[in-house]
Each structure stands twice: as structure tokens, then as C-alpha cells.
Phi, psi and omega in degrees: 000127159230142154244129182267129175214030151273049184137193200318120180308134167219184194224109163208168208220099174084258195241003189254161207231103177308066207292126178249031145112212180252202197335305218267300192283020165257346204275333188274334172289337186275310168322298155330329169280336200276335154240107186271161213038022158280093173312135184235147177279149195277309167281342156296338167300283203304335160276358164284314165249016159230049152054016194103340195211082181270151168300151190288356195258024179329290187306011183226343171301311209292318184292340160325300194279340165292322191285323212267350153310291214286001170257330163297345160278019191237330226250318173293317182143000219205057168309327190274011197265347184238097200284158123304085192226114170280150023269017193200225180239154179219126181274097193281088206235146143242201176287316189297335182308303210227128178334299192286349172273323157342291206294304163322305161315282182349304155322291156006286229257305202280352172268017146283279225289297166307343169298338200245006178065031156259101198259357154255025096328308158279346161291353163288298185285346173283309180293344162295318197269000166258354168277018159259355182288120165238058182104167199309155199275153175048050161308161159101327172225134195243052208233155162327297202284306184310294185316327164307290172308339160293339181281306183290300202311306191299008183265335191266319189308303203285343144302242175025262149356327191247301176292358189263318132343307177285300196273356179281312175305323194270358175256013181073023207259000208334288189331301205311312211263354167299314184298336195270304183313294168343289173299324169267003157268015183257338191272008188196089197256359151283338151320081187296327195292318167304322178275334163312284181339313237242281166325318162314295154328295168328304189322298196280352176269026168083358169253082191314307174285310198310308211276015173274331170293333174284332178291334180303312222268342185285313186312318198283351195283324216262340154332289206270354190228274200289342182096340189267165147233195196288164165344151156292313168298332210247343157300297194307330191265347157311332163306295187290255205352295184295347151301305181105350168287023198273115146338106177248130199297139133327107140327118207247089183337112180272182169255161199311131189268125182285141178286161170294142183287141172300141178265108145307333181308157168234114157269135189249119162288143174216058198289344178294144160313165154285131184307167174255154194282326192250117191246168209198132160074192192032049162318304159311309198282334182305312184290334201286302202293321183250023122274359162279339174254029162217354184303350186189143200293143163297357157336295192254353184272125168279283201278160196282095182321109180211104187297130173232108207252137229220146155158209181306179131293123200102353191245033171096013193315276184336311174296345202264299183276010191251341191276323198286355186294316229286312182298007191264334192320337209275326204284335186249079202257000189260003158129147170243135173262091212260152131199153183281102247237330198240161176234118186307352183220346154209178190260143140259116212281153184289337176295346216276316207271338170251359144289313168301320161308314200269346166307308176334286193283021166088001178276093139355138178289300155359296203260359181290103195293153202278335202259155176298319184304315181289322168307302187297338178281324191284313181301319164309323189299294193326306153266035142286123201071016185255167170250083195243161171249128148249132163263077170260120168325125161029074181249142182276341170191186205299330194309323208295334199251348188281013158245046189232344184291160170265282162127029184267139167267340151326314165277154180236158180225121186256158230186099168251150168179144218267002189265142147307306172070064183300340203261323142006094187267141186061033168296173171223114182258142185232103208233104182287138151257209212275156160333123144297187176283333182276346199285334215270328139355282147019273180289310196277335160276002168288004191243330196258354181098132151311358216244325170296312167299329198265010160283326151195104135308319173313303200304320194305308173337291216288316183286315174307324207274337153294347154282351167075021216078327192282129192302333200288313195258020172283278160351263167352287191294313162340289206292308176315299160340290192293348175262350180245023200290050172231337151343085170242168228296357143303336170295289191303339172301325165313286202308302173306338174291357208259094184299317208317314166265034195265345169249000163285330222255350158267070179208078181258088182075198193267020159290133183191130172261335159296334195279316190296346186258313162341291196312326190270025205234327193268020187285306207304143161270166189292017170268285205273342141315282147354284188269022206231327192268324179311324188304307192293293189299351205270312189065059218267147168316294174195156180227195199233135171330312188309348185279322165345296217319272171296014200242339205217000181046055188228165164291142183303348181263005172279326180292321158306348191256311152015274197295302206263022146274346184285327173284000206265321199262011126093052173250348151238180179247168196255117154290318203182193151235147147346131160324305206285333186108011190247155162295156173238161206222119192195145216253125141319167194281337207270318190285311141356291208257335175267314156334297179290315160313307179300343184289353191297345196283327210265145186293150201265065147265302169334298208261353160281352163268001187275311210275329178302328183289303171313317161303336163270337167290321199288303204301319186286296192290295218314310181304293176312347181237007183259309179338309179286006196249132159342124165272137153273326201221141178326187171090172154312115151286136199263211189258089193279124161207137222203097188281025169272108186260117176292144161302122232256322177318293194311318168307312202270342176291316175293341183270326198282306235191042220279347153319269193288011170274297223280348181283319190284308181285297206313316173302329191277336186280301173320290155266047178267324188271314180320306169322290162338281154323294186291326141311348171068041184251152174015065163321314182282359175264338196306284182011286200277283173352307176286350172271328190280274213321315193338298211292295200270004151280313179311332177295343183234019182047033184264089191306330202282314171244017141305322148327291189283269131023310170287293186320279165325313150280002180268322159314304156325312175287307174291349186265335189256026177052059190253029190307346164265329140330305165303322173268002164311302174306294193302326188293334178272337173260024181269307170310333199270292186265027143275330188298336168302356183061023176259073205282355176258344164293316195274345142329305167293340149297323159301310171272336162292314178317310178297320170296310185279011167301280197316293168330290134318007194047043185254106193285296169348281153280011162286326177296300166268350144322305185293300177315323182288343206281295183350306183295314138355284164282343166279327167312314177284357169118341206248073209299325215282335178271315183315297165342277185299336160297324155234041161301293197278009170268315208270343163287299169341304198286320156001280214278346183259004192031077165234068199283002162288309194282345167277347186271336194294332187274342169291302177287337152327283184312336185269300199306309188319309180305301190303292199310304187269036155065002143308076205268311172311302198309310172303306173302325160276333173279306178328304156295352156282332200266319223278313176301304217279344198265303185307302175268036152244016168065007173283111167264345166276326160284313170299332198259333167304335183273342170283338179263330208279313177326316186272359174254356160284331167308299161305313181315343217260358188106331173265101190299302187308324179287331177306271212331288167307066126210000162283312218271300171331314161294283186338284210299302188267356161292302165311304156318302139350309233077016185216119209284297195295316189298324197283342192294324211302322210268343188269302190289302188306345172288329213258019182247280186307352179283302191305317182285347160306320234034065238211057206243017151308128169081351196268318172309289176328308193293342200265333172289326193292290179324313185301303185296347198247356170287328181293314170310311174264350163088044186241109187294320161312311175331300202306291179278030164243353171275344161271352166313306157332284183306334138302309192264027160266337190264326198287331178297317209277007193112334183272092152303307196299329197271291182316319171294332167292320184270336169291345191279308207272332172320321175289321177306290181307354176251347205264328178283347179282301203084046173269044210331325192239014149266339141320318192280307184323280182298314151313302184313281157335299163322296177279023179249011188274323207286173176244044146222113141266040192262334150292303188309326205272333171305314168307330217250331156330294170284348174289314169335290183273353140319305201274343209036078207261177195290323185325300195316268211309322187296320169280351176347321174240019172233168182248174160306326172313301180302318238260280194339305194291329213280319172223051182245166188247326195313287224261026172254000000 
């Protein structure tokens, strides 16, 4: 019998692992251990293991856990080793039972043996007592007194480490001990004794800077954390280095290592975990594995068949390979060999792991050759002609497995790890994602029972999908369930929604997804830590490499080495590439939410000037690629000035192409600038980004974040009492929701804007407030007030040369003009707006003020100049880019063919407009191309189809509130129906409310006439 409590507590008897049930009886084993041959009281138990805060049936829990000790020692061999003595228990162990005491001794014995300088001989005994550590002490128990103990013993470990260095060092061994020193002054960079140690090494290997460097850098640690400087021994020995007097030991003839006597015995290993019961999903990758390892005769195979199964942390690597070795057994009969390669605090190294292989396989500790080189020849001998499955666990890189290989074609070797391990040569890689939803449903009802998922499903959803997939934290939440089964699962589905608490509530026992995100969290240096917690905190949909960049002040290409080391270490995901040809980048929700905890460390000056920066690079391309674009929407655009120097590549990616930069960037920019804001960092750049954004969102009616983006700066504004900000703002969201056709919202924006305009004297945006409110009311209809609104937008604008905000108001009046059948009047502003677009260079204004031109042209009857000044706009609306304008610019051409009659081709041309009105969600859009689209049929002859499509046209303007485009749209209507004589009185009087031009045109007509009048069918 032995216990291991120098990493996960076990229990064990030969090569088998005793289970002794969960936490609370390893947590009772451990107490007991930490004084052994010690009565411990039955209340003192009980306050070691629950912390103080017991349950009431405590004393009857702790005699639970005693039987379930003593049937696992009765199961061992060795019952009598867990005594009965009052007032309690006494664990009767000697060093031979147990590790830790073994580990102690060792010590003992190797700091005696260095006292007397015999230093190989204690480097011997240092090297017994640290292969006996297989991962943190008391794994596995999560209690106060374990976390103490565990805290001195890894304090003795690291002593150890250090003294197994030191003796290595006085034996001339220098070399040998630099790579263990390394890690462990990057994992304790306050150990002063370590980084001397560590220095020393350096030295004596001829490297002089290096080892002068670890002392600066130990110097910046103990500054910059403690306030100190360093020891006196570790100047002096910094002293000598920079002298050059440091004394180097002489290399110490080692002695001849006897070879091992040979085992005839074949020990068959059966070294694998217990399978899992409900093991779930990757069916596929499961047939990849075990065809591969039957797939070509063993016969005839030179190499070592060897699978590497590659992914997140957490996403079932370990479960994947322990279920196909156990189904490989019949195939593999001479025994499987499992280890676990990683430690939450060391690697395990190939000597440690080919003393365990070759224990495994019947090599006597005695006869275990001493050099690595010699293990690997004997472990080869050894499984040569043999049929094993090895499994090695979470190996962190190639280094760790290539002397592990058998290089046997008999054997097969499966190889889990979060690395690709690309340098592996003739591997077969197999790379797990995330669960789907139905695989990950599945796992939680295979663990939790069926009968609870199909009682509410929605809630089972909701938890996997807060799991993001991951098998690991599926497994957690799972595990929580099975302790709580009076819970249902919508209780948990709560708790998880709450990120503050989602990855503590996926922490059951040692499932835990944060500790699984640790191991590949402590690879990082303090850079990419860095850039690993900003990322995180920006909480972006997804971004482009470039960004590390201004977030870390580096060059892009240090920034892309950044990025893909955080995916290499599977803290981020590749979404995809880009229009432009660049990756995209993008955090699981669980990685996300752990990446943002850890950022609480970094100061927050710090990350507010890491994200201004980023934010001022966001600001500088937007302005380059919005430049470039059509303006759509009124305002100032404003003045960047920014002591942040953009990288002139990235400016030419947003100018060359700023349409599809800005489709790629616009999700990540939004919530960047919201982040911005919910952090309280530069508010005045969030701002101005949002005034650059106005423009190219409104070109693409993309409403959510022009929306979102507003909203934050109107917020901004409003927290620094800011009113002339505010009303800028309001003037955009005023803009924002008439293109939403949300015309009494965006009326009521627009008029608050013009009072705090005012108020502040801001002539600028008082102008275009009065151009908004105008517009507005002309839609509704409420032409005597639009008039005078933009009247005073267009003196205004006059007199500040704001020749935008004049053509605009200028073309409001003309539209105004047309609608009361003043068709000259209309027609001269409009050749106005058209000279005023051309010399501010709006080519997109010019083809609107050319389409507005060209429905005074049909009214006046001249169809052919409508065709031509339709068909012009299109061509530069198109040209342009803008795909709505140009749908605007096809209907008024697919209008004038109909009064042309002239309707070949014009249904088609009115789908393509409808669809692409649909597309942008622009509802006016919608209901005038279906209007269009009535009066082609009501023209071909189709009653039934004009009444039907004039029918649902009318509903979208009466939902609109659009009186005269209803009366409009009536008027058609009762000439489709066969009595319309209601219908038709109506659109008479909305006519004659509005004044519209129309009321004179029907004068003389009935609905029969208005039909016959445009209709074509009897030509």
C-alpha cells in the first residue's frame, strides 16, 4: 500500500489506484496524514474539514468517511493502518506507506549530505524526492488546512529545486540545470536564491549577458513589487560576474553506471484511467482513431502509427483518448501505458515518465538506468515487437513527447494536447471544436438524466449554450445538477446568466474551467498577458490582428506574432478571413469572461491609455474610409486630431476599399466604442467616431449600430452636461429615425436638438435641425410649417457656408413645390441643388437632386427627359455605391416607362427595387415600390393584382402616417376596385387637406376615367 498526497490524493496497492470516494473522505485522509501517528479528535477533524462552518450531521459524516478510508485500506491490504483511538483517529503510515513522508526524509537526508558536501550523493537524494511530486500537493481537497499544507510543502519543493541546482552546480553540471532554473525563476521571479542559482548557471555555460540580464530583471521585480533591492549575496555575485571573478567549478568524473540486468518477465501494463461511462459525441473523430490504428496490416507497417488530438482546454481531448485505448484493448493485447505529462505547476520530463513506463513493464527500481539515454534504449528494447496502446496526456510540445516514442510499428501512440504539435513528424491530427448544441444536450442528458432535460428543455438549452460547448464546463454544470437534484435546471440557467458569476458557478470539485484556462494562461509573458487581458476586456464580436498593435504600442508585425501566439495557446479562435483578405479573430464567451477577470490586475491608467489609443487608430481609418464614401447624413464631420500615429498600411486598407472595410470593422468598432463608455475611458473620442460612423451607416440603413453608437454618445454627453454635444447628437439620431420612418421620433429628436442649439448659439446644428424637422413635415404632409423650417435652415445656412446644409433645404422646398403642382418652381430649386452638389463635389447628392428633377419632368409630361435624368441618377448612385439610392432611382425610370407605356421589363425592374428596399429595412422603400407595382398592373389591365398589391400598399402608408401618399395610392385604388367611389371621395379629400397637386388633375375624372386614363391593355 502507498499514499500519494504529493499531488492528487490516491490510494494504492501495486500498479491499481484504490478509489476512496470524494472530496470530504480525501480531505479526512489528508488531515490525518498531516500528523501521522497522531490521535486527532473527531472535532478537530471536523473543523479541518469543512472550514469551520459544519454541517449539523458533521460527527456522523466524518464516521461515513472512516468506513469508506477503512474499506479502501481493507481493499488494499492494510486495514489496520486507520486506528480507532479517543477522542478520534490515528493514521498508523511509516515513509515507506507515503510519499510525503518519503519526501521528507529525502530532504533530510540530501540537506545532511550537502552540509557534509557530498554533493552527489544529495543530488541524488534531491532528485528521489522531487520524482516523487506528480502535481500540487493534496490535490483534489479544497479546504483551508490542505491549502496551508500545500502552500509549505510546494515551499520545500522549490528548496529542493534549488538545492538539486546547487549540487549540480558544485559537480560542474552547470548546463545540465539552466532550462529548470529558467522556469522556475519565471514562475517565482522573487526567489532570490533561485535567480543566483540561475545566474551562476549562465555563467558557468559561457553566457555572461544572459546571466547579467536575469539579475536586472530580478532587480526590476523586487523594485517594481517590493520596493527593495536585491540581497547582498545576489549583488556580490553580480559583482564577480561583472568582474569576471566568479569562480567555476570543475566537472566531476561521474561513476560508471552499471547496466541493468534484463527482465525475461513481460509485465502486461494496464496503466489507463477508467473509461468514461457516459462518454458523448465526436463519433467521428472516435472511427478516425480506431481506424487508424487497424487500417494498414501490422506486418507490413514501418512507423509507429501515432494520432495527436489537438484543441480547446476542456473540450474532451483526454476522454476522447482514454475511451478509444480502453476500445483498442482486444487489439492491443500486450498492455496500455498511460501518463499524464502536465501538472498544474510542472511538466513532467521524459526521464520521470520512462521510470514509470519501465516500472510499469516489470524493470525493478534497482535495475532503472540512471541517464536518460539509457531509459529510452531499455524502454524501446523493451516494447519492441510488442502491441501497446501509450497514451500521453496534455503534452505541452513536441519536445516533451519525442523520446517517449517507441519507434515500434506495433504500437500505437495517441498524443492529447492544446498545441497542434506540427514538428511531429507522420502524425494523423485530429482537432476537437466546440460541442454542437444537440451533441452538448446529449452530455448533459446522459449525466443528469433524461427525464430532467425533457422537463425543461428550454432551460437544458440555455446551459449548454452558456457553456459555450465546452465539454468540460457542460461536465460542471452537470456535476452541480447531480448535487442539487432538487434544483431545476432553470435555477441554473439563472445563475449562469449572471458573466460576473459563470465561471465560478462552473466549478464543481476539481471541474473547474477556470483552472483549465490557467494552464495555458500561465505560458504567457507578461506582453501577451497584457494583450491577452485588453482583448478580453474590449469584449469585441470579433477584430483584425491590427489591433494588439495600438493596444501594446508595437509594430503590426509584433502584433500578428501577439495574436497567434494567444491562438497557438487556444486563448483565442481564427473566425475566419476578412473581404479584404485579413483574419478575424475572436474569444470564446468562457475565455472572454476569464481574460476580463484577469485584466482586474493591470492599472487602470494603464488600460485607459492602451484602449485611447486603440480608439484613436479606430477613429483615424474610419475618417479614411468614410472620406471616401457618399455622405448621407447632415453635420459637421469633425476634426481629427490625434497625437496617436496610425500605421499608413492600415489607412490605405480603409481607402483602397472602405465599403468592405467598414462591413468588417463596423461590429468591432461599435463595441468598442460602448465598452469605451461602460469603462468611463475618452468619452470625447467615443463621440467624434460617432459622428465619422453616421454617414456609412445610414448608406447601409444599418439602424442597430448607428443606434447603439448614438445612444452612447448622447449618454456621454449628457453625464458631462455637455449641450452643445448633445445636440449634434440629437440632430443624428434624429437623422437616424427618419430613415427608420419613425417620423414623430425622429421629429421629437430634431426639435430638442434645435433648443439646445439655440441655447448654446450653434448655428451648425440648429441649421440642420430646421433642415430635419422640414423634412419631416413635408412627409407628413404639413407643407406651411416645412416651408418656413427650411427657409430658416437655408438663411442659416447662407449666411455660416454650409452649402450642404443649403442644397439640402433647398431640395426639401422643391419636393414641397412639386407635391402643390409649382412644377417651374420645383424644377429651379432642384437645378439648384444639382450646381450646389457638383461644387462641394457630392456625387451622391447630385444624382438625388437629378432623380428629384426628373419626377418634375414626368409631371410636366415630359417623359423622355424623366427616362434620361432617372437612368443618369442610377448610373452614379450605382457608381457611387449606393445600392438604395439607385433602387430610388430604377423606380422613378420603371414610373416614367409606364406613363411612356412603355412596360416591357418594368415588373422585373420594380422586383429588383422591392428587394433591395427589403434588404435595407427601409419601409418607405418598400411601400413605394409596391405601390409602383399596382399601378403597372392597374396600367397592364390586372385588376385583381393592382387591387391586391394597392391594398397591402395602402396599409404601409396608413402605418407610415402618410396622408398623401395614402390619397395617392387610394385614388388608384378605387379606380382598380369595381364600385371605388368611397375610396375615391377619400383620397379627394386627403388631397384637398394636403394640397396636393393631384385634387386639379381629378377634377374631371371618375375612377372609370382615372382607369381608362392609364390604362394601356385596349392600346
Amino acid at each position: 500500500m502507498r499514499i500519494q498526497a504529493l499531488g492528487p490524493i490516491e490510494l494504492r496497492a501495486g500498479e491499481r489506484t484504490i478509489p476512496l470516494g470524494g472530496p470530504k473522505p480525501k480531505a479526512l485522509l489528508a488531515a490525518l496524514l498531516l500528523q501521522p501517528r497522531q490521535v486527532v479528535s473527531v472535532e478537530r477533524l471536523i473543523a479541518l474539514i469543512w472550514d469551520d462552518a459544519p454541517p449539523r450531521s458533521a460527527t456522523a459524516l466524518v464516521h461515513t468517511y472512516i468506513s469508506q478510508l477503512r474499506r479502501a485500506f481493507g481493499e488494499a491490504g492494510t486495514a489496520e493502518a486507520l486506528v480507532t483511538r479517543p477522542p478520534g483517529y490515528l493514521l498508523d503510515v511509516t515513509a515507506d506507506d507515503c510519499d510525503l513522508e518519503a519526501f521528507e526524509q529525502l530532504i533530510d537526508k540530501a540537506r545532511q549530505a550537502e552540509r557534509r558536501e557530498n554533493h552527489a550523493e544529495a543530488h541524488e537524494r534531491y532528485e528521489q524526492a522531487l520524482r516523487l511530486w506528480r502535481g500540487p500537493a493534496f490535490g483534489g481537497v479544497d479546504t483551508a488546512f490542505a491549502r496551508a499544507g500545500a502552500d509549505a510543502l510546494e515551499e520545500d519543493r522549490l528548496g529542493a529545486t534549488e538545492g538539486r541546482a546547487r549540487c549540480l552546480l558544485e559537480l560542474g553540471r552547470g548546463a545540465e540545470v539552466t532550462a529548470s532554473l529558467t522556469q522556475l525563476v519565471a514562475a517565482n521571479p522573487l526567489r532570490e536564491e533561485a535567480r543566483g542559482l540561475l545566474m551562476r548557471a549562465l555563467y558557468e555555460s559561457g553566457r555572461h549577458a544572459d546571466a547579467l540580464a536575469v539579475y536586472r530583471d530580478g532587480r526590476r521585480h523586487l523594485q517594481d513589487e517590493l520596493g527593495m533591492e536585491p540581497g547582498e549575496k545576489l549583488r556580490t555575485l553580480h559583482t564577480e560576474i561583472l568582474n569576471g571573478t566568479l569562480a567555476v567549478k570543475k566537472p566531476v568524473a561521474r561513476p560508471d553506471v552499471p547496466a541493468p540486468r534484463q527482465q525475461d518477465e513481460y509485465v502486461v501494463p494496464r496503466h489507463l484511467p477508467p473509461d468514461i461511462g457516459d462518454f458523448t459525441g465526436r463519433a467521428e473523430h472516435l472511427g478516425d482513431v480506431l481506424r487508424l490504428a487497424g487500417q494498414s496490416s501490422m506486418d507490413t507497417r514501418t512507423a509507429t502509427p501515432t494520432v495527436v488530438i489537438s484543441g480547446f482546454g476542456g473540450a474532451g481531448k483526454s476522454a476522447l483518448a482514454v475511451h478509444a485505448a480502453h476500445l483498442l484493448r482486444g487489439d492491443y493485447p500486450d498492455g496500455q501505458l498511460f501518463a499524464d505529462l502536465r501538472g498544474s505547476e510542472r511538466d513532467l520530463e521524459a526521464q520521470e515518465v520512462l521510470g514509470r513506463f519501465l516500472g510499469a513493464l516489470g524493470i525493478s527500481g534497482s535495475d532503472l538506468p540512471d541517464t536518460l539515454d539509457d531509459r529510452v534504449d531499455l524502454y524501446r528494447r523493451k516494447v519492441a515487437g510488442r502491441r501497446l496502446v501509450i497514451v500521453l496526456d496534455n503534452a505541452r510540445g513536441e519536445h516533451q513527447v519525442r523520446r517517449l516514442l517507441p519507434g515500434d510499428p506495433h504500437c500505437l501512440v495517441i498524443i492529447t494536447s492544446r498545441s497542434r504539435l506540427t514538428g511531429l513528424e507522420g502524425i494523423a491530427p485530429i482537432e476537437l471544436d466546440f460541442f454542437s448544441t444537440e451533441a452538448a444536450v446529449d452530455m448533459l442528458r446522459k449525466i443528469i438524466g433524461p427525464a430532467r432535460v425533457a422537463a425543461e428543455p428550454e432551460a437544458a438549452h440555455t446551459i449548454v449554450s452558456l457553456c459555450g460547448g465546452v465539454p468540460l464546463a457542460i461536465r460542471a454544470a452537470a456535476a452541480k445538477l447531480l448535487a442539487r437534484p432538487h434544483w431545476p435546471l432553470r435555477a441554473l440557467a439563472s445563475r449562469l446568466s449572471d458573466e460576473r458569476r459563470r465561471l465560478d458557478e462552473l466549478a464543481v470539485g476539481d471541474l473547474a474551467i477556470r483552472s483549465s484556462l490557467r494552464l495555458n494562461y500561465a505560458e504567457l509573458d507578461e506582453r501577451h498577458r497584457r494583450a491577452f487581458h485588453l482583448l478580453a476586456l474590449l469584449d469585441l464580436p470579433d477584430f483584425g490582428l491590427w489591433l494588439a498593435a495600438p493596444l501594446l504600442e508595437v509594430s503590426l508585425e509584433d502584433a500578428e506574432d501577439i495574436v497567434e501566439r494567444l491562438v497557438d495557446l487556444r486563448l483565442l479562435d481564427v473566425v475566419g478571413i476578412d473581404p479584404l483578405g485579413r483574419v478575424r479573430y475572436r474569444f470564446h464567451d468562457l475565455v472572454q469572461l476569464f481574460g476580463a477577470e484577469q485584466a482586474e490586475t493591470e492599472p487602470p491608467e494603464l488600460v485607459a491609455a492602451a484602449l485611447s489609443r486603440a480608439l484613436a487608430t479606430w477613429m483615424a481609418l474610419v475618417e479614411a474610409g468614410a472620406k471616401r464614401l457618399p455622405r448621407v447624413t447632415l453635420g459637421l464631420r469633425p476634426k481629427i486630431e490625434t497625437a496617436v500615429v496610425t500605421d499608413p498600411r492600415l489607412i490605405e486598407e480603409a481607402e483602397q476599399n472602405p465599403t468592405e472595410w467598414l462591413k468588417s470593422e463596423t461590429a468591432a468598432v461599435v463595441r468598442a466604442v460602448e465598452r469605451a463608455h461602460e469603462l468611463g475611458i475618452d468619452e470625447v473620442t467615443t463621440t467624434l467616431i460617432t459622428a465619422l460612423l453616421s454617414s456609412p451607416f445610414a448608406a447601409r440603413n444599418e439602424f442597430d449600430g448607428w443606434q447603439r453608437t448614438h445612444e452612447v454618445a448622447l449618454a456621454a454627453a449628457r453625464k458631462s452636461g455637455d449641450l452643445r454635444s448633445e445636440a449634434a447628437v440629437l440632430a443624428g439620431l434624429g437623422q437616424l429615425f427618419y430613415e427608420k420612418d419613425d417620423f414623430a421620433t425622429a421629429l421629437e429628436h430634431f426639435q430638442l436638438a434645435k433648443r439646445h442649439a439655440v441655447t448654446v448659439g450653434d448655428d451648425a446644428t440648429l441649421a440642420v435641425a430646421l433642415v430635419g424637422i422640414g423634412t419631416v413635415r413635408r412627409d407628413l404632409a404639413q407643407f406651411g410649417q416645412a416651408l418656413e423650417d427650411l427657409g430658416e435652415a437655408a438663411g442659416l445656412a447662407e449666411r455660416i457656408g454650409d452649402d450642404t446644409v443649403l442644397a439640402a433645404a433647398r431640395y426639401g422646398a422643391g419636393a414641397i413645390s412639386r407635391d402643390h403642382g409649382e412644377l417651374a418652381a420645383a424644377a429651379g430649386s432642384f437645378e439648384v441643388c444639382v450646381a450646389l452638389y457638383r461644387e462641394l463635389g457630392d456625387r451622391r447628392g447630385e444624382a438625388l437632386a437629378l432623380r428629384a428633377l426628373s419626377l418634375c419632368h414626368r409631371a410636366n409630361g415630359k417623359l423622355g427627359e424623366a427616362v434620361d435624368l432617372s437612368r443618369e441618377a442610377e448610373i452614379i448612385l450605382r457608381d457611387v455605391g449606393d445600392a438604395l439610392g439607385a433602387a430610388y432611382a430604377r423606380q422613378s425610370l420603371a414610373k416614367a416607362r409606364i406613363r411612356q407605356r412603355e412596360v416591357d421589363g418594368v415588373a422585373e425592374l420594380l422586383d429588383s427595387c422591392l428587394e433591395v428596399c427589403a434588404q435595407h429595412r427601409d419601409r418607405f422603400g418598400v411601400a413605394l415600390m409596391t405601390r409602383t407595382a399596382g399601378e403597372l398592373a392597374l396600367a397592364r389591365g390586372e385588376l385583381d393584382r393592382a387591387s391586391e398589391l394597392l391594398t397591402v400598399a395602402l396599409g404601409q402608408w396608413t402605418e407610415l402616417d402618410l396622408p398623401l401618399w395614402r390619397a395617392r395610392t387610394l385614388r388608384d385604388l378605387a379606380a382598380a376596385v369595381e364600385d371605388g367611389r368611397t375610396l375615391w371621395q377619400e383620397a379627394l379629400e386627403l388631397f384637398a387637406a394636403t394640397g396636393g397637386r393631384e385634387l386639379a388633375e381629378l377634377a374631371a375624372h371618375t375612377p372609370l376615367t382615372w382607369r381608362n386614363s392609364v390604362s394601356i391593355a385596349n392600346l
